[in-house]
C-alpha positions in Angstrom: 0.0 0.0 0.0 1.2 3.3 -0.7 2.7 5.6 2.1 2.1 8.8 0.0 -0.2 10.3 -1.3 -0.5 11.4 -5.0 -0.3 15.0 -4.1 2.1 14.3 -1.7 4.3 13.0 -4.9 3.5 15.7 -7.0 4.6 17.9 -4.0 8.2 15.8 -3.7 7.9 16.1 -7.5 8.0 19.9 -7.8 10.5 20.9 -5.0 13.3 18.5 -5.6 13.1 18.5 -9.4 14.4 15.2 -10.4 13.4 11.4 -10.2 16.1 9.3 -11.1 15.1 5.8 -12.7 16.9 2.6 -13.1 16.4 -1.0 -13.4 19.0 -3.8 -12.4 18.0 -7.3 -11.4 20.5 -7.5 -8.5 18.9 -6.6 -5.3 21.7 -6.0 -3.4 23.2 -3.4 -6.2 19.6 -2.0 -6.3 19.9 -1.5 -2.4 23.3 0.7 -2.8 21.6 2.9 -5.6 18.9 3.8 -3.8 20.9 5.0 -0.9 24.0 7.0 -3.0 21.2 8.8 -4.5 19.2 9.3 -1.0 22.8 10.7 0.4 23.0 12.5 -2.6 19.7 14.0 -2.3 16.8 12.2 -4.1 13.8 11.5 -2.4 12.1 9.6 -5.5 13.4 6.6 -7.4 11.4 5.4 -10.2 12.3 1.3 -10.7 11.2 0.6 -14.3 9.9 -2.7 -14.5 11.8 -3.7 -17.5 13.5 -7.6 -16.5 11.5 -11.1 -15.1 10.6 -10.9 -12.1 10.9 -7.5 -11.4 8.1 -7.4 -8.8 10.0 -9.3 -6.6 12.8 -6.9 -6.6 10.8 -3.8 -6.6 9.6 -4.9 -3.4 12.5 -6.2 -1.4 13.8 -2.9 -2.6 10.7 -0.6 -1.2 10.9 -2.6 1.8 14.7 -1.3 2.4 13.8 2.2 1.7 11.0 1.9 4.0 13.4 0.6 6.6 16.5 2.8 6.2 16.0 5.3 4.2 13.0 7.7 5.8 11.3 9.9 3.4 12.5 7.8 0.1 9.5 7.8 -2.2 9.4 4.6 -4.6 7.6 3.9 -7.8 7.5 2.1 -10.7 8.0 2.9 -14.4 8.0 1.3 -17.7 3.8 0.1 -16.1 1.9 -1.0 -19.6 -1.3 -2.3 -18.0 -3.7 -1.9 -15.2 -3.1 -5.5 -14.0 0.6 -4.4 -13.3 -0.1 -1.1 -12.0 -2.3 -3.0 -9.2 0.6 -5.5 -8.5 3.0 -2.8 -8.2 0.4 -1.0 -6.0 0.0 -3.9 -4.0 4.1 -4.3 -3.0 3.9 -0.3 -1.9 4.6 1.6 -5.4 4.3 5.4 -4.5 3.5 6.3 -8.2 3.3 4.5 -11.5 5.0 5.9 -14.6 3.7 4.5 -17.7 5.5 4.8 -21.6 1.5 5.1 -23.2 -1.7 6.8 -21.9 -3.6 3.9 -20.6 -7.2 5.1 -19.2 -7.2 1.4 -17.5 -4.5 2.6 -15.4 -5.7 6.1 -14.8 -8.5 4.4 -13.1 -7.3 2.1 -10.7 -4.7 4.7 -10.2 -7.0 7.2 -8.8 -8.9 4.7 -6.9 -6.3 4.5 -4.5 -4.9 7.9 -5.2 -1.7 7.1 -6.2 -0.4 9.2 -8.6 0.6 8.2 -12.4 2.3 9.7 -14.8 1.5 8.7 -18.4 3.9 8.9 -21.1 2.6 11.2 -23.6 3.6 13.1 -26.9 1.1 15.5 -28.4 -1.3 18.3 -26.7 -4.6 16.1 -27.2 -2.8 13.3 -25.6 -1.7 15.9 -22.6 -5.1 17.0 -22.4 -6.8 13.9 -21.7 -4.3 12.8 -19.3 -4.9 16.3 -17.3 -9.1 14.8 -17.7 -8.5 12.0 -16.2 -6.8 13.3 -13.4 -3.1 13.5 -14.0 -0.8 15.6 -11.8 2.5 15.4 -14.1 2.6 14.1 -17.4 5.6 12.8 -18.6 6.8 14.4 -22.1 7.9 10.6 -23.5 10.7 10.4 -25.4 11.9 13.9 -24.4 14.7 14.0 -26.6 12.3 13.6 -29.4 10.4 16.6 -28.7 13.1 19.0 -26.7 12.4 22.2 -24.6 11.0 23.9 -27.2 7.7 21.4 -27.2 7.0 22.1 -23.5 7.4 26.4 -24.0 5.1 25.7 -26.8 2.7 23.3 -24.8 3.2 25.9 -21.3 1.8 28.8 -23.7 -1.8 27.4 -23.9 -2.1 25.7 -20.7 0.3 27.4 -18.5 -1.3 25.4 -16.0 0.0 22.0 -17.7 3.0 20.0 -15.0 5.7 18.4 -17.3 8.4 15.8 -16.6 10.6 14.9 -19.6 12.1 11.6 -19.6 15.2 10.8 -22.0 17.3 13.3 -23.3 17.7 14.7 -19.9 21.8 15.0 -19.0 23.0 16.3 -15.3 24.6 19.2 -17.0 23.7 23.2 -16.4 23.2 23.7 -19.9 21.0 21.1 -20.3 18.5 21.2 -17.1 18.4 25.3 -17.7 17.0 24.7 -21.5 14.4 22.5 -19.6 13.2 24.5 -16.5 13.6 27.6 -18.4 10.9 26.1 -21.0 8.8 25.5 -17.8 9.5 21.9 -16.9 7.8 20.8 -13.4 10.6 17.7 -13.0 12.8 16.3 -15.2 13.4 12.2 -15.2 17.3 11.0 -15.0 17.8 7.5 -16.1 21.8 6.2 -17.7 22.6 9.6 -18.1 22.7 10.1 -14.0 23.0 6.3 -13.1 25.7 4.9 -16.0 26.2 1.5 -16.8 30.1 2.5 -16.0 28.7 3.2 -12.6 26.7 -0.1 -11.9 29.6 -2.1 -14.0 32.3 -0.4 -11.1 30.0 -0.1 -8.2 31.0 4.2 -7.7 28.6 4.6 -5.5 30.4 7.5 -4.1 30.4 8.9 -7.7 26.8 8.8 -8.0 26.2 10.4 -4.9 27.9 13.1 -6.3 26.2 13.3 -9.5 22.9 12.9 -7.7 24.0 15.8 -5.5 25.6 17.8 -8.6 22.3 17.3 -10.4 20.1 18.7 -7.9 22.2 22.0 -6.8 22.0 22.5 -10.7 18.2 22.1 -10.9 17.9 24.2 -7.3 19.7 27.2 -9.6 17.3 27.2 -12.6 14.0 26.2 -11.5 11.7 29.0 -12.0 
């Protein structure tokens, strides 16, 4: 069952500006990730549910946030169906981030007011996310679209919350020329936790990035 609500989320969402995602079918690995990027910062994690059996790790891995790491917010990504968002629901998942707009999991989404964030990529597709009750839409695949798409979306409905995911880097240049086009959050994924870094276990390096990432987003968030 959740611990958080979904405006709670959207909340964590807007202040710290990031959610970093990763999948990795090694608990143990999964366990150090999750608390680099809680020294580093982060108070989300997205786990996209990409490998077998990734239920079972997702929940060995909230129940160690839930245990050491207070105020670490998990949820689940890469969600294609309402049967999984349920599942994921059902092991703890926070909020569910999905690659589609899937009105299947908008609903049992909302029945238990968790929040999801579907994967969209046009401003009809935005709108009927915001109808049936999304907080933050995710602009999927960002690097497709680029800052100029959200200014462009933010124009019409200022009121709009946007979190690109892919083609987001933990550079200044490149998290300015998203929360200057009005970005709520932005979603990190290989670009912040590197397949160097899993393949070398830095966990001290991603702490830093983690922590690099976020003093640049504190800067240029509007």
């Amino acid at each position: 069952m959740a611990q958080y609500s979904r405006l709670e989320v959207a909340t964590v969402m807007k202040e710290t500006g990031m959610v970093p995602l990763f999948f990795h079918p090694d608990v143990e690995l999964g366990e150090k990730v999750l608390k680099a990027c809680y020294d580093g910062g982060a108070r989300l994690m997205e786990f996209t549910a990409r490998g077998d059996f990734a239920h079972e790790i997702f929940g060995k891995l909230n129940r160690y946030a839930l245990t050491n790491l207070p105020g670490m917010i998990m949820g689940v990504g890469s969600i294609t169906d309402a049967a999984a968002a349920s599942l994921y629901m059902q092991l703890g998942a926070n909020f569910v981030v999905t690659p589609v707009l899937r009105e299947d999991i908008a609903l049992v989404c909302n029945r238990r007011k968790v929040l999801w964030s579907p994967g969209c990529g046009s401003l009809t597709e935005i709108a009927r996310a915001e109808e049936l009750g999304c907080e933050i839409v995710k602009l999927f695949p960002g690097d497709l679209f680029g800052p100029n798409f959200v200014k462009a979306i933010k124009g019409p409905c200022p009121w709009t919350s946007i979190m690109p995911t892919g083609g987001v880097s933990p550079t200044e240049e490149n998290l300015k020329s998203w929360f200057d086009a009005g970005v709520t959050c932005v979603g990190m994924g290989s670009q912040l936790i590197s397949k160097e870094i899993l393949a070398k276990k830095d966990f001290t390096l991603l702490k830093n990035k983690v922590q690099d990432a976020l003093d640049i987003i504190k800067r240029v968030q509007k």
